[in-house]
N, C-alpha and C positions, 0 to 999 in steps of 0.2 A: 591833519592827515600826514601831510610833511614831517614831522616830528613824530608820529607814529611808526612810517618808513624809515627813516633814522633809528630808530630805537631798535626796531628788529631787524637792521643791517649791524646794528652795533655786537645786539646778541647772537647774530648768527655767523659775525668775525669770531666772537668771543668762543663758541663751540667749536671752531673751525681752528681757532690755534689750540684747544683744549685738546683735541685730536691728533692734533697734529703733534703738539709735547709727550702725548701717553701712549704715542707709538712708537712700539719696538724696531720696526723696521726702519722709522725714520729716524732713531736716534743715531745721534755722532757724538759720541762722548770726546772731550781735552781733558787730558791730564791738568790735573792743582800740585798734587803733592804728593811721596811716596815714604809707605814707613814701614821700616824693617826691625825686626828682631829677629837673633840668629845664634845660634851657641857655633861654642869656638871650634878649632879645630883638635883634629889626634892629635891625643896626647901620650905621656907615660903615665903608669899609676902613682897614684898620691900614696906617702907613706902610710896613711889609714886604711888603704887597700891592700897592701900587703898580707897576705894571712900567715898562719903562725908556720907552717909547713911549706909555704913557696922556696922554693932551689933561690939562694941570692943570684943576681943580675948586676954587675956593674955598671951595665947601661943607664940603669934609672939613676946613680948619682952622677955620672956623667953628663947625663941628657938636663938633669935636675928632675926630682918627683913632683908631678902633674904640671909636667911642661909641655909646650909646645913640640911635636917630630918634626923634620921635613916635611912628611907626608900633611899634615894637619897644617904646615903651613902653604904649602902649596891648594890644598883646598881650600881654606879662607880666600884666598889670590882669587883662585878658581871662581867664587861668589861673586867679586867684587867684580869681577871680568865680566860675568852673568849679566849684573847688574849693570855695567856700562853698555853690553850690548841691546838689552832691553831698553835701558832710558835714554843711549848715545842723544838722540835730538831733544830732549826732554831740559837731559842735562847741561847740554851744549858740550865743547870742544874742551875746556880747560878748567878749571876750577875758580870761582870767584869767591870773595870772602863772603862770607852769612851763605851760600848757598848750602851750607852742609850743615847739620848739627850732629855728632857723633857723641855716644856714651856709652861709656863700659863699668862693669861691676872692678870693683880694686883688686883683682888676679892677675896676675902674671900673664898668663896663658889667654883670656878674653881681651883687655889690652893689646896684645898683640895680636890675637887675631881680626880686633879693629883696625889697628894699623895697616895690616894687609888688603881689608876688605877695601879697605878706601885707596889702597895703590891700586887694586884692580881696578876700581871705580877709575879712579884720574893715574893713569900711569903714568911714568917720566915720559917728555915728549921733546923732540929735537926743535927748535925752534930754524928761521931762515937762516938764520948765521950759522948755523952749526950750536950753538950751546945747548946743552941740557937744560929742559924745564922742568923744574920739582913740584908738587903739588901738597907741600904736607897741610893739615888738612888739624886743629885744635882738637882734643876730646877731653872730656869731663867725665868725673868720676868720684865719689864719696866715699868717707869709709864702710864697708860693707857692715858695720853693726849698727850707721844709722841707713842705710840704703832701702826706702819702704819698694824704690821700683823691681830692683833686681834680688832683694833677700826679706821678703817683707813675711816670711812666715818666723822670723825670729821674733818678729811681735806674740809676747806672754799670750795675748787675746788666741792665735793661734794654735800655737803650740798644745795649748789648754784642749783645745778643741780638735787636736790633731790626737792626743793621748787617749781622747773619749772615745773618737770612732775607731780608733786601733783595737779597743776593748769591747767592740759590740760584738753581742754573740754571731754574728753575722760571718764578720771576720775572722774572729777566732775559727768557726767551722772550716772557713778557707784555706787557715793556715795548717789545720790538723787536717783537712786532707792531703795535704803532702809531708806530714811525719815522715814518712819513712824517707823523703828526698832531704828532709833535713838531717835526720839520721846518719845517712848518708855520708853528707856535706860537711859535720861534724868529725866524723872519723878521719875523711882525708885530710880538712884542712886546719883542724885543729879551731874551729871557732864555734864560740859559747852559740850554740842554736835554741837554747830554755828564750834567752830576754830579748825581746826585741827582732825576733829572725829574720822577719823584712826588712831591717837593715842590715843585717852581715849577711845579704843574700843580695841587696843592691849593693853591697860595695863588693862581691865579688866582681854582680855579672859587670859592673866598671871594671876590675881587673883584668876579666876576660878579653872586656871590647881593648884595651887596649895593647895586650896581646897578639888580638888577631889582624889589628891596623900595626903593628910591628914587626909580622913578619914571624913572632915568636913562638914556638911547638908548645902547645899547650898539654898540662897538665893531663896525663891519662884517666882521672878522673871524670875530665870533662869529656864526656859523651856528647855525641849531637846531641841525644836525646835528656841529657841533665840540661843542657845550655838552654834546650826548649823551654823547659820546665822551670828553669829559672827565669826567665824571658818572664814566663806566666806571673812569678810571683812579683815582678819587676812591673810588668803592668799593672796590678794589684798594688801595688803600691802609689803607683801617680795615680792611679785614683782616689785611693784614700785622699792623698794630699790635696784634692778638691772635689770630696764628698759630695756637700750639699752646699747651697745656696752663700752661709757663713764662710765656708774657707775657699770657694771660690772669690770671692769679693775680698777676702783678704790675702789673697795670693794672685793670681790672675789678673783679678778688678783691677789691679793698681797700676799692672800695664796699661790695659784698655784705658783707664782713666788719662795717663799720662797719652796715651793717643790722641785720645778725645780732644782735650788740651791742644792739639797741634793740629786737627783736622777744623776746626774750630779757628782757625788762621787764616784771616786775609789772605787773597794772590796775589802777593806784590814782590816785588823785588827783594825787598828790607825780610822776608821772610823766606827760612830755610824751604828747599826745591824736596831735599830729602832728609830723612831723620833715623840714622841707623845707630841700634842698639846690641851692642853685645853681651851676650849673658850666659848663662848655661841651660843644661840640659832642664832642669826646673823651672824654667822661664817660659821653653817654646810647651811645655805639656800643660802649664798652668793656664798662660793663654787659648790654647786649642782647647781644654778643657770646659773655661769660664764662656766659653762661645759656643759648647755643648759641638764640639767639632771631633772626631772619633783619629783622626786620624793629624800627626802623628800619636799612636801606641807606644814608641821605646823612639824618641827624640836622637837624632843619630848624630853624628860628628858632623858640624854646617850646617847643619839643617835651619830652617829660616823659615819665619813667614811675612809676606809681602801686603801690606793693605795700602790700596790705590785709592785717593780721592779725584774723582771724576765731576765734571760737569757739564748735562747736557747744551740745547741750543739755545734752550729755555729758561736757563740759569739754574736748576733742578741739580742738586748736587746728589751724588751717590757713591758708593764701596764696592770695591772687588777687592777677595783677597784671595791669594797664591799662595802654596805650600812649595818651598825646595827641601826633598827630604836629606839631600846629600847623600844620597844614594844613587837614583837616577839623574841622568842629566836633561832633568824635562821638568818647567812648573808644572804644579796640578791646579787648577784654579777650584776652589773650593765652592760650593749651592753652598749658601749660609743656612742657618738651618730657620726654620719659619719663613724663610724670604728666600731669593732668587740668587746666583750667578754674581750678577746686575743688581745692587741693594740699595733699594732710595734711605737719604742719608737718615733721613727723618725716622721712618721706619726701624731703620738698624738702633738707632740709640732708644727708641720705647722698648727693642727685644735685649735688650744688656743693661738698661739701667738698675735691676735687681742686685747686679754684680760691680757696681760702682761703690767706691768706700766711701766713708764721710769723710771730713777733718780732724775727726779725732781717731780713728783710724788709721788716714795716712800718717798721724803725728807715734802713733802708737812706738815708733823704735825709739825719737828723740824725748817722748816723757819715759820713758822706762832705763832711760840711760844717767849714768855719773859722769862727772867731769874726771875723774879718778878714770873711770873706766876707758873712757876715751885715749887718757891721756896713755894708759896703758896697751893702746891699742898702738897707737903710733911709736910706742918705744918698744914692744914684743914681739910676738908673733902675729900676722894679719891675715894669719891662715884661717878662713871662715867657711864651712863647707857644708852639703846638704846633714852629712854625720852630726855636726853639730847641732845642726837643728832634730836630726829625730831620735839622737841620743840624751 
């Protein structure tokens, strides 16, 4: 009888912390570890964006073409400040070594808005003597033609599949309902609108945005109601670039993937606190995309997104993730889609493993590469850009 008693005091602790772990009200979640990825700041236009009828500007060789403004730097700062406020106790007071891991795509302009994001993270600080405390802070980076994290659509396998659904009658119907706005587009700016017009139509509205983050009076052509329109086909276009299941996984996945990989990380000291990546504008839509997330639509200048690993009381690990559009000065914390707010971790990785690459997937830029090619990269130009991939 004794061991009877026993046995249903055991089971009836056992429902009783069962209860008590799978309520909402009683959870308290600790931070593990925080990961961002973020496109850089305003810039000027790349000389690919230039169209053939723009008035010259000194400024962009001045400034250098698809570089960093003021302004663009000052908002990277801006993030990084964001982000110390949000994690300041998280993070602690000063920067210690291994607490950071930082990486950036080979640009100019992402690079340095890494550099920034992580002075607003850890800013100089006066120590009791008076001296200045510096925080610089390592980042890593590859060359961008074998980079499967941040340019993984240059993989053949891609691209292949990027050319197909450009050609589905689908599409096409889309693009001929705005004939006459390509029409248009042609006359004023002088660009081939027959091959490819979703790309000379994203590298305008790049042209535009950088214009209007410059201060600079735009073209008469551009109408509110053209920029709309373009807008439209701007969106139309990051979705193409992760259609369906295939170039989500080969675009998108390969972030997630590399997350995964670091969510997947002991808590311990020996292991980064936070792990910020900078990338472009193709980075943060590809991810929001592969997570079936609507928003952002047109990825703006900082825009970031934030994935928090959490741990209840109960050792029950889970996800939240944050949108900075860089727009407003507000996260939005994003309802995952199939799951909650609040996403047990378990769960989240059965709803994104479709979008997960394999190994020969991730290897897809380093088998399709020459040692010639490479070597050629380091001594040329390492200008690699979305153009290159849809041209």
């Amino acid at each position: 009888m004794a061991d009877k008693e026993r046995y249903l005091q055991i089971i009836l602790l056992l429902n009783l912390l069962l209860q008590f772990c799978s309520s909402t009200n009683n959870n308290k979640y600790t931070l593990e570890s925080v990961h961002i990825i973020f496109r850089h700041g305003d810039r000027t236009p790349s000389k690919l964006e230039i169209y053939p009828t723009a008035p010259y500007n000194p400024i962009y060789e001045s400034l250098g073409y698809g570089q960093l403004t003021d302004k663009g730097k000052i908002r990277e700062f801006q993030l990084g400040a964001l982000l110390r406020t949000k994690y300041s106790k998280f993070l602690g007071g000063h920067h210690t070594y291994g607490s950071v891991y930082a990486y950036s795509s080979d640009v100019d302009r992402t690079k340095m808005s890494l550099q920034l994001v992580l002075a607003g993270i850890y800013p100089p600080t006066i120590d009791e003597e008076g001296s200045i405390r510096l925080s610089p802070i390592p980042a890593y980076y590859v060359p961008n033609i074998v980079d499967s994290l941040l340019f993984p659509s240059l993989c053949p396998k891609y691209q292949k599949e990027y050319f197909k659904v450009s050609n589905l009658p689908l599409i096409r119907k889309e693009i001929l309902k705005n004939k006459d706005l390509l029409n248009y587009l042609e006359e004023y700016t002088g660009l081939n609108m027959t091959t490819n017009p979703l790309l000379q139509i994203y590298k305008l509205h790049h042209f535009l945005m950088s214009q209007i983050s410059m201060n600079i009076a735009l073209p008469e052509w551009a109408t509110e109601n053209v920029r709309h329109r373009i807008e439209k086909l701007v969106a139309l276009e990051y979705n193409i670039l992760s259609f369906n299941t295939l170039m989500k996984r080969l675009n998108g996945g390969f972030i997630i993937k590399e997350f995964i990989k670091n969510l997947n990380k002991s808590n311990n000291t020996s292991n980064p606190k936070i792990y910020v990546y900078s990338g472009h504008e193709l980075n943060i839509a590809a991810f929001a995309k592969a997570h079936d997330l609507i928003e952002p639509k047109l990825p703006a200048f900082g825009s970031a997104i934030i994935v928090e690993k959490l741990r209840n009381h109960c050792g029950e690990v889970y996800i939240q993730m944050h949108l900075w559009t860089g727009v407003t000065e507000q996260l939005i914390t994003y309802k995952i889609p199939k799951c909650e707010k609040i996403c047990p971790y378990n769960k989240y990785l059965k709803l994104i493993e479709h979008v997960i690459p394999c190994d020969e997937e991730i290897n897809c830029l380093w088998n399709n590469i020459s040692m010639n090619t490479l070597q050629a990269y380091y001594h040329g130009d390492k200008t690699i850009s979305i153009y290159n991939i849809l041209s």
